[in-house]
C-alpha positions in Angstrom: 14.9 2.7 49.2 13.3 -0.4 48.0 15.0 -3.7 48.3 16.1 -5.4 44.8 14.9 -9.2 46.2 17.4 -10.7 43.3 20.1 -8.5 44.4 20.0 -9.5 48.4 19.6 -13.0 47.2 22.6 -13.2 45.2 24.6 -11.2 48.7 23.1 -13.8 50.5 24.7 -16.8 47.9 27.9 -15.2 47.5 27.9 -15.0 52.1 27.2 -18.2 52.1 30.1 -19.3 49.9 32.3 -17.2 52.1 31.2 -18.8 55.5 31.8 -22.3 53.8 35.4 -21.4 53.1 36.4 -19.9 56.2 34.2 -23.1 58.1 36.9 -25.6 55.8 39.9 -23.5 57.1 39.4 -23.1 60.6 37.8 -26.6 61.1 40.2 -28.4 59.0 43.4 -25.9 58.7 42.7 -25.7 55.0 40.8 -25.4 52.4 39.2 -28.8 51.0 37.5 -27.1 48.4 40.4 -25.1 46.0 39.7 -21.3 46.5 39.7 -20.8 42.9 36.7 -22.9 42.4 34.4 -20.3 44.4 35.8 -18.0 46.4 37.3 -15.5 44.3 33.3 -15.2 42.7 31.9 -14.9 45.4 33.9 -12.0 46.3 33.9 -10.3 43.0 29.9 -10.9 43.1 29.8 -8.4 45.9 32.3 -5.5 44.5 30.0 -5.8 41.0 27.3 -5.5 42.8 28.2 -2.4 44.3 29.1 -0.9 40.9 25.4 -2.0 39.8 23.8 -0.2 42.8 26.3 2.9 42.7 23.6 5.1 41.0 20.6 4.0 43.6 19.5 7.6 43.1 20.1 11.0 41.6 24.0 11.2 42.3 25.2 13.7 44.5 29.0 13.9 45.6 27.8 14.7 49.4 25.2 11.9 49.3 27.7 9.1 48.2 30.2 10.2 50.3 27.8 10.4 53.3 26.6 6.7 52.2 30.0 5.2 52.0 31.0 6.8 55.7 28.0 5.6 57.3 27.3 2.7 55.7 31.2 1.4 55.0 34.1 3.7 56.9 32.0 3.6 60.4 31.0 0.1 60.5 34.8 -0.7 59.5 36.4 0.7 62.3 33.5 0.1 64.7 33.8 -3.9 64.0 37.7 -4.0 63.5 37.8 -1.9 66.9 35.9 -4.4 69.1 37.1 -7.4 67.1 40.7 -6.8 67.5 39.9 -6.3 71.1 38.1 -9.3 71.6 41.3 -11.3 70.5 43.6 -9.3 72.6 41.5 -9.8 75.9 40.3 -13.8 75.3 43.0 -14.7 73.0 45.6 -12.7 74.0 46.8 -11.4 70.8 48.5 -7.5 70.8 45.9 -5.1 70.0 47.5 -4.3 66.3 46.0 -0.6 65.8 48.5 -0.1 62.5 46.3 -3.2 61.1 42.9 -1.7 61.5 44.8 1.8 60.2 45.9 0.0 57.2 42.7 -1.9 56.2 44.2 -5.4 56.8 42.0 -6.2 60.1 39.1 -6.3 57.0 41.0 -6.3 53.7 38.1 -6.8 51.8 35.9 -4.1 53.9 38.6 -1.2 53.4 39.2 -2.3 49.6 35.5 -1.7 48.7 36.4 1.5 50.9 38.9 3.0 48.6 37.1 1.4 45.7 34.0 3.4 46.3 35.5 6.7 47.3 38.4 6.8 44.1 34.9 5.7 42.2 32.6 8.7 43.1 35.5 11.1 43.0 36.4 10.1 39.2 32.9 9.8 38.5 32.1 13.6 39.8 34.6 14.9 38.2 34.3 12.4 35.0 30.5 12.0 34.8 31.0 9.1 32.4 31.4 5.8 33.6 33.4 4.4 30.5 36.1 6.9 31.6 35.9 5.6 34.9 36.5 2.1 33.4 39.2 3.9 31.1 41.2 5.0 34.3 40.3 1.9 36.4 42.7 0.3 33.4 45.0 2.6 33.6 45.7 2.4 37.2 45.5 -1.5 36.9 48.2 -1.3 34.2 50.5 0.7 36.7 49.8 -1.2 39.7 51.4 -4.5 37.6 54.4 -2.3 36.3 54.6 -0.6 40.5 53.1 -3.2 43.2 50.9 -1.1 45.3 52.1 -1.8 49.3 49.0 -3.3 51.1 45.3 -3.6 50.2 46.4 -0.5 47.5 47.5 -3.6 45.3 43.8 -4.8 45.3 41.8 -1.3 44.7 42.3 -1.4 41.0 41.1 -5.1 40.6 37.9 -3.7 42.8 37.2 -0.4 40.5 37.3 -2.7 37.4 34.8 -5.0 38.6 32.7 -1.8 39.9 33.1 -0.7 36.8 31.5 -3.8 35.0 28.8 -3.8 38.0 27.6 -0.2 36.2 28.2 -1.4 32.9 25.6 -4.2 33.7 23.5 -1.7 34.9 23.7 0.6 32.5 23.1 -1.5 29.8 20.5 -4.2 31.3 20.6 -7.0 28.3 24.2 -8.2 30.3 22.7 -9.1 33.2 18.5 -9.4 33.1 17.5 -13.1 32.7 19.2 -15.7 31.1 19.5 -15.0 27.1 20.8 -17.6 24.8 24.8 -16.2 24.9 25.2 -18.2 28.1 24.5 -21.2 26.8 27.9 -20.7 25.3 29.4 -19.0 28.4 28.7 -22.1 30.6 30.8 -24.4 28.7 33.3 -21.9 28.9 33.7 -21.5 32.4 33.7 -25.0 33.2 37.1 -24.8 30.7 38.2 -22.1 32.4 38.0 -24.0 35.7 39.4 -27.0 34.2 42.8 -25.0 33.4 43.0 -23.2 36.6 43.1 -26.9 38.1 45.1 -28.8 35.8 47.5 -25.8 35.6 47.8 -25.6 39.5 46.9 -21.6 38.6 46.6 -19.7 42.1 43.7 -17.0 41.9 44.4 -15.0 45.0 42.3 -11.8 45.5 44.5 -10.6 48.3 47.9 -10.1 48.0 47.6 -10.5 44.3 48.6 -13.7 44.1 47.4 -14.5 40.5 48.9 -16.7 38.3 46.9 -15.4 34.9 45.0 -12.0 34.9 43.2 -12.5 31.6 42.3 -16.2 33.1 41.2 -14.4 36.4 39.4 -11.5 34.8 37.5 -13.9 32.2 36.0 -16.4 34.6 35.0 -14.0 37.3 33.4 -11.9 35.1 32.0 -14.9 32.9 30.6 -16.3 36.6 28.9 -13.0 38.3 27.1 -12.5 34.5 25.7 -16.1 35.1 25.1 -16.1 38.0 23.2 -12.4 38.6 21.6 -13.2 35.5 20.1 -16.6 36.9 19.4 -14.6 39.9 17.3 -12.4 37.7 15.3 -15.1 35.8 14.5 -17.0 39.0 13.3 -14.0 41.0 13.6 -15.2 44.3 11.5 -13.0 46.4 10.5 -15.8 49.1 14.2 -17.2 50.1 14.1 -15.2 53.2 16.6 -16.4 55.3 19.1 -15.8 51.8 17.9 -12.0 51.5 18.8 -11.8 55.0 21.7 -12.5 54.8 22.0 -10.8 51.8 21.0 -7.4 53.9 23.2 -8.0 56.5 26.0 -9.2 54.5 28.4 -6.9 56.1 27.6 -7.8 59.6 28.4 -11.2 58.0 31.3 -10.3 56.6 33.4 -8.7 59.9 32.6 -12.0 61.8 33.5 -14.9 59.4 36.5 -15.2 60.9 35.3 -14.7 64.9 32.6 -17.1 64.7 34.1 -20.1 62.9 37.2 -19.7 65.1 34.4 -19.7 67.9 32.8 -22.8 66.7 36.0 -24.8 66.2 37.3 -24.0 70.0 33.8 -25.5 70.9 33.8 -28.8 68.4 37.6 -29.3 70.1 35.9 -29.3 73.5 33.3 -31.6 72.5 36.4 -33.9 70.9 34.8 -33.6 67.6 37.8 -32.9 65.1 37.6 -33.7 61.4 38.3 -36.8 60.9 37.9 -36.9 56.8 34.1 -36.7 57.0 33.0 -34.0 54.7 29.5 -34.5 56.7 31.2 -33.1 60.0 32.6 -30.2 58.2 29.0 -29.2 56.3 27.8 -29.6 60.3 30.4 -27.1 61.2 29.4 -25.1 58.6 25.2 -24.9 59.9 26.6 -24.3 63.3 28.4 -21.2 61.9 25.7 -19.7 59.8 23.7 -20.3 62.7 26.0 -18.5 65.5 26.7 -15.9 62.8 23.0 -15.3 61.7 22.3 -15.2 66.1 25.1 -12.5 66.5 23.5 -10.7 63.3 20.4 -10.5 64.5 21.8 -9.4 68.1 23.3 -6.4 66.2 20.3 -5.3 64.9 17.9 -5.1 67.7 20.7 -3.0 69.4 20.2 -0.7 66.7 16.6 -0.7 66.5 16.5 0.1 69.9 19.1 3.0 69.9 16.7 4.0 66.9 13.7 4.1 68.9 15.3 5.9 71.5 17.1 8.7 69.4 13.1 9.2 67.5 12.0 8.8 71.4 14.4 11.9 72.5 13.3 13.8 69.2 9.6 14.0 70.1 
C-alpha cells in the first residue's frame, strides 16, 4: 500500500510530542510541560488516525483481523516480552507476566488492540460506521455509570475517536486543508486550554482520570481537526526523518520509556542532572530521539534480513 506522506508526518509530530514528555519525566521526575497542554493530542492523533486509515482497502473481516494480529497483537507481546525482561535481568524488577496479560506493560498499545478488534467486529456485523459511533456512545455511557477494571476503562474513549478518525474520512471537507471554520476553532482551543489551566482540570487518558469529558472530548477533537488539516494543506512529503518516524511509530512507541530511562542513567553518570535549565532537558530530549531512532533502525534491518532470508529459502 502507498504511503499517505501527510499521514506519517502527523505520526511522526504526535511521536515526537510523546518522546518530549516521557524525556521531562524521566530527566526531571515530572512533567514541566502540564500533560493537558499536549499529551493527551498527541495520543488521540494516533487512535483517529487509525479510524481514518481503517478502510485502507476493500474490507474483509479475515484481512483486518490478520492486519491487527500482525501488525498490533504480535508486536505487543513480542516488545512487552523482551522489555519486561530487560528490566528484570539489568534492573532487577520481577518479570510481571499478569501486566503484559493485562495490557498495562503497553496501555496504550493493547487499548488500540481492543479498540480495533471491538471496531471491525461491530463494523462486519453493522456495516455502517454511524452505528459504530452509535454503540461506541453507548458503551462510553456505561463505562461512566460501571468503571471498566484496567485498560477496559479506556477502550470506549479509543472507539469514539476511531470513530471520528472515519467520520473524517468519510466525509473529507473535516479534515482536507485548512477551510475558513478554523479560523474560529483556533481561538477556541486556546480557551479551552486556558480553562483546563486556570481550573487546575486533570485530562488523564489512562486511568480516566478526567476532570470534564465534554472539555476533554471538545479540545481533542477540536486539536487533531487542526492539526491533520494543517498537515493536509502543508503536504509535507520531504520531512523525512518525521515520516520515519511516523512509519515506525510503534517501534517508537514500546521504547519511550526504555530509552529515556537509558539516557537519564547515562546523564547521572556524566553528573549532568537538571539543574532548572530547560536547555539541558531539550538536550536530553535529542539524545533520546537519537538512541530511539538508532534502536529503530536496528529493528528493522533485523527484519529485512529475516525477510531476505525467508524469500532466500522460498526460491
Amino acid at each position: 500500500m502507498k504511503r499517505i506522506a501527510w499521514i506519517d508526518a502527523a505520526r511522526g509530530v504526535a511521536m515526537l510530542l510523546i518522546l518530549l514528555f516521557h524525556t521531562e519525566v524521566y530527566y526531571t521526575g515530572e512533567a514541566l510541560i502540564p500533560y493537558f497542554l499536549y499529551v493527551e493530542n498527541a495520543l488521540a492523533v494516533f487512535f483517529v488516525l487509525s479510524g481514518y486509515l481503517f478502510f485502507n482497502k476493500e474490507f474483509t473481516l479475515t484481512a483486518k483481523l490478520q492486519s491487527i494480529l500482525k501488525g498490533l497483537i504480535l508486536p505487543y507481546f513480542l516488545f512487552t516480552f523482551l522489555l519486561t525482561g530487560m528490566k528484570s535481568l539489568f534492573i532487577g524488577v520481577p518479570f510481571d507476566l499478569q501486566r503484559i496479560l493485562t495490557g498495562e506493560a503497553s496501555w496504550f498499545v493493547a487499548t488500540l488492540i481492543l479498540a480495533e478488534l471491538v471496531t471491525t467486529l461491530l463494523y462486519s456485523l453493522l456495516r455502517n460506521i454511524h452505528f459504530i459511533g452509535i454503540i461506541s456512545g453507548l458503551l462510553f455511557l456505561v463505562s461512566l455509570m460501571i468503571p471498566f477494571p484496567g485498560i477496559l476503562q479506556v477502550v470506549p474513549v479509543a472507539l469514539l475517536f476511531l470513530y471520528a478518525g472515519m467520520v473524517m474520512r468519510a466525509y473529507p471537507v473535516l479534515s482536507d486543508g485548512l477551510k475558513p471554520y478554523h479560523a474560529l476553532l483556533l481561538p477556541v482551543l486556546l480557551l479551552l486550554k486556558y480553562i483546563e489551566l486556570k481550573q487546575g482540570m486533570m485530562m488523564t487518558v489512562y486511568g480516566t482520570d478526567i476532570t470534564s469529558y465534554p472539555v476533554f472530548f471538545a479540545d481533542t477533537l477540536i486539536f487533531c481537526d487542526l492539526f491533520l488539516s494543517l498537515l493536509t494543506f502543508l503536504k509535507l512529503k520531504n520531512a523525512r526523518f518525521i515520516g520515519y518516524i511516523g512509519r515506525n511509530s510503534l517501534y517508537y512507541y514500546f521504547f519511550c520509556g526504555a530509552v529515556p530511562f537509558a539516557v537519564n542513567r547515562l546523564f547521572i553518570i556524566m553528573n549532568f542532572p537538571y539543574d532548572g535549565n530547560y536547555l539541558r532537558v531539550l538536550l536530553a530530549f535529542v539524545c533520546i530521539v537519537a538512541l530511539s531512532t538508532l534502536v529503530v533502525m536496528s529493528i528493522n534491518l533485523v527484519r529485512s534480513f529475516a525477510r531476505s532470508r525467508e524469500e532466500a529459502d522460498g526460491a
